[in-house]
N, C-alpha and C positions, 0 to 999 in steps of 0.2 A: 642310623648306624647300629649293627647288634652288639650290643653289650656281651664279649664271649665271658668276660670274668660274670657274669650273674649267668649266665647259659651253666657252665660245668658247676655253680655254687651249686645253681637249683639238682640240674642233674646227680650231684653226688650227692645230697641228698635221699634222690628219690629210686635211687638202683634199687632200695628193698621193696620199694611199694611198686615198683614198675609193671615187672610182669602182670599181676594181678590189676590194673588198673589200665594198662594198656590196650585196652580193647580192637578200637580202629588201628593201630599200628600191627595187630597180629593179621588182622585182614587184608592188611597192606605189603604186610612180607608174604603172604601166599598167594595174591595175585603177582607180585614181582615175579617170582618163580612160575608162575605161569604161563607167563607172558615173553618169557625167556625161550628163543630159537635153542631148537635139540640140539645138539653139540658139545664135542668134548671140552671141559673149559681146566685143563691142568692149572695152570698157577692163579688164583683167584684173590682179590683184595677187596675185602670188607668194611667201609669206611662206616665211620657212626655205631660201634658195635652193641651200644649202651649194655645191655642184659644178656645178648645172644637171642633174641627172636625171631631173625634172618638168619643169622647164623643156624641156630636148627632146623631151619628149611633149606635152605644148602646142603647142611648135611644128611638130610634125609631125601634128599631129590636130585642131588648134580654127585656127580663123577668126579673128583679133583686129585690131585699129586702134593703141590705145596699149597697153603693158605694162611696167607696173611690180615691181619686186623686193626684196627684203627679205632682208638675215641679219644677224647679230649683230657676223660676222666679215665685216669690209671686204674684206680679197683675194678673196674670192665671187664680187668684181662684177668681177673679170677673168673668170673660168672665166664669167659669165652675159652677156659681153657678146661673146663668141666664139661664142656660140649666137643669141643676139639682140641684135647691134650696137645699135640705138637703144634699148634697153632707157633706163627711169628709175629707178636705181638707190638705194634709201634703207636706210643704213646704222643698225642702230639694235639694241636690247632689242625687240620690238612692244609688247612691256605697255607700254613706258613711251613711246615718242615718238608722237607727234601726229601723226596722219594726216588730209590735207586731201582734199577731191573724193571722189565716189563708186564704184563700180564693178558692172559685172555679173556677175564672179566672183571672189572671193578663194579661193583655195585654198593647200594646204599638203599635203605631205606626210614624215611620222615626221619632226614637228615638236614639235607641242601638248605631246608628254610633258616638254618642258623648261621650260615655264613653271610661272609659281607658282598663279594663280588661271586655271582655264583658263573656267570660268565669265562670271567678269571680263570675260575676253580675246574670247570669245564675244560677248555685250552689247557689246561697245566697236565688232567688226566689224560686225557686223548693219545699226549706225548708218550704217554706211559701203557698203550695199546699196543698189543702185536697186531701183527694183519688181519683182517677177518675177525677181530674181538670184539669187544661189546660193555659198552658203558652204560650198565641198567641203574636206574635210579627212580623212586618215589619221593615224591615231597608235598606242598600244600598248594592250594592254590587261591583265589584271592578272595575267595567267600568261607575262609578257613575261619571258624571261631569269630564266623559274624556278628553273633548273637553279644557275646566281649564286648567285640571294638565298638561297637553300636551302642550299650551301656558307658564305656569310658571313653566315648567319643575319638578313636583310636586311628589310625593310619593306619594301613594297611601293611606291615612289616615283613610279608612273604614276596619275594621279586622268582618272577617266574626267568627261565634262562631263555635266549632267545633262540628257541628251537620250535618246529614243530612239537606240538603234544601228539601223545599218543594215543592216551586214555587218561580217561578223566570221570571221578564218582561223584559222588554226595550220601552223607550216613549223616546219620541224625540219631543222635542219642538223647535219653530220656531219663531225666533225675525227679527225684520229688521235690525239693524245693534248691532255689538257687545256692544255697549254703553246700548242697552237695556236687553241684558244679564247680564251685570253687575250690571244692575239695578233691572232685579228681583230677584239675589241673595242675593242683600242686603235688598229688601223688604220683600224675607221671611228669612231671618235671615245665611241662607244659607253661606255666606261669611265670616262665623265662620271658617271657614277652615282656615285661615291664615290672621292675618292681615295686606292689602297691603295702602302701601299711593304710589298716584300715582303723580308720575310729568305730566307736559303735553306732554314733548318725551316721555314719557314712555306711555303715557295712549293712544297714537298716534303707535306706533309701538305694540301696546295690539291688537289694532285696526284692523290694517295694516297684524298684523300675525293671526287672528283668521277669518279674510274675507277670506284670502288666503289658509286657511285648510281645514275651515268648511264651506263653502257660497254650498248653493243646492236650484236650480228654484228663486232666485234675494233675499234668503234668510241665514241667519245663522241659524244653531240649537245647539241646548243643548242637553246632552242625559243624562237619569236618570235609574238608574238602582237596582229597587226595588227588594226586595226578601223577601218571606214570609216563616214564621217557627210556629210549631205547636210544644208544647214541655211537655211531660208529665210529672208526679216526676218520671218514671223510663225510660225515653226516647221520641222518637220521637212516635208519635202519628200516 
């Protein structure tokens, strides 16, 4: 089950260190938009806004009339309202608040993995599709932050929705020692997944077992594993 009260702690947090630390998630809002059929998309909803990273590829690549925003964490709607002033800003969980009016795109991206039913969550937007619109979303997928769960013996906590995929990567990032893995998952909020307090054996044998698995050319890496989905109100696009 995801812990959302430790999701928005970590998250508010980490809004100042985000941008600069986010690296696969920038790569992930510009293949989003990529991938995105030409078309006019007038009133658009932006779920997960955390910093505006999607949000400024919206704005700089689609066409729109009204645009609405979404995150969990309120301070969001400064960082998204620097990017798109008139923005309609709705602070909330998305499972749980009520959304009124329709739209011709909702999208998200390395969002979905923090909810509880994403299925659910699915069905609930679709309702919220005009004809011919387009439910774009990126999120993780089950080899996300392997290298983690594999050290802390970990479950697997990303449930993929049940749809076709569409596309699907793997990026592999490269830190010099595990200390500074640990430290850009806590600078993008990342370390949501569980929260660990570390002794210093502990954080010494973290160390010691994540050199010894993952080290490749005098380095350790991370591995992320995005997946993108297109999602119409009567299926997969």
């Amino acid at each position: 089950m995801i812990n959302k009260s430790l999701v928005k702690k970590r998250f508010e947090k980490s809004l100042k260190t985000y941008d600069d630390n986010a690296i696969v998630q920038k790569l992930m809002a510009e293949e989003l938009i990529k991938i995105l059929p030409l078309k006019n998309y007038d009133n658009i909803l932006e779920i997960g806004t955390a910093t505006g990273i999607l949000t400024k590829e919206i704005k700089k690549n689609i066409k729109f009339k009204t645009f609405y925003a979404n995150d969990i964490v309120e301070s969001s709607k400064e960082y998204i309202k620097k990017i798109i002033p008139e923005v309609n800003f709705i602070t909330g969980d998305i499972e749980e608040i009520k959304l009124s009016g329709s739209y011709d795109l909702i999208i998200s991206n390395a969002c979905f993995q923090w909810c509880s039913d994403i299925n659910i969550l699915i069905s609930k937007l679709k309702e919220h599709l005009n004809d011919n619109s387009i439910l774009a979303l990126s999120m993780f997928g089950d080899d996300n932050l392997k290298e983690i769960k594999a050290v802390f013996n970990m479950k697997n906590t990303f449930n993929l929705p049940d749809v076709v995929k569409y596309k699907e990567d793997k990026i592999k990032l490269y830190f010099d020692t595990p200390k500074d893995v640990l430290r850009h998952l806590k600078l993008t909020g990342a370390n949501a997944l569980k929260e660990f307090k570390f002794t210093k054996s502990r954080l010494l044998k973290f160390e010691e077992e994540y050199k010894h698995m993952f080290s490749e050319n005098g380095k350790v890496y991370l591995t992320y594993n995005p997946v993108y989905f297109l999602i119409s109100k009567n299926g997969i696009e």
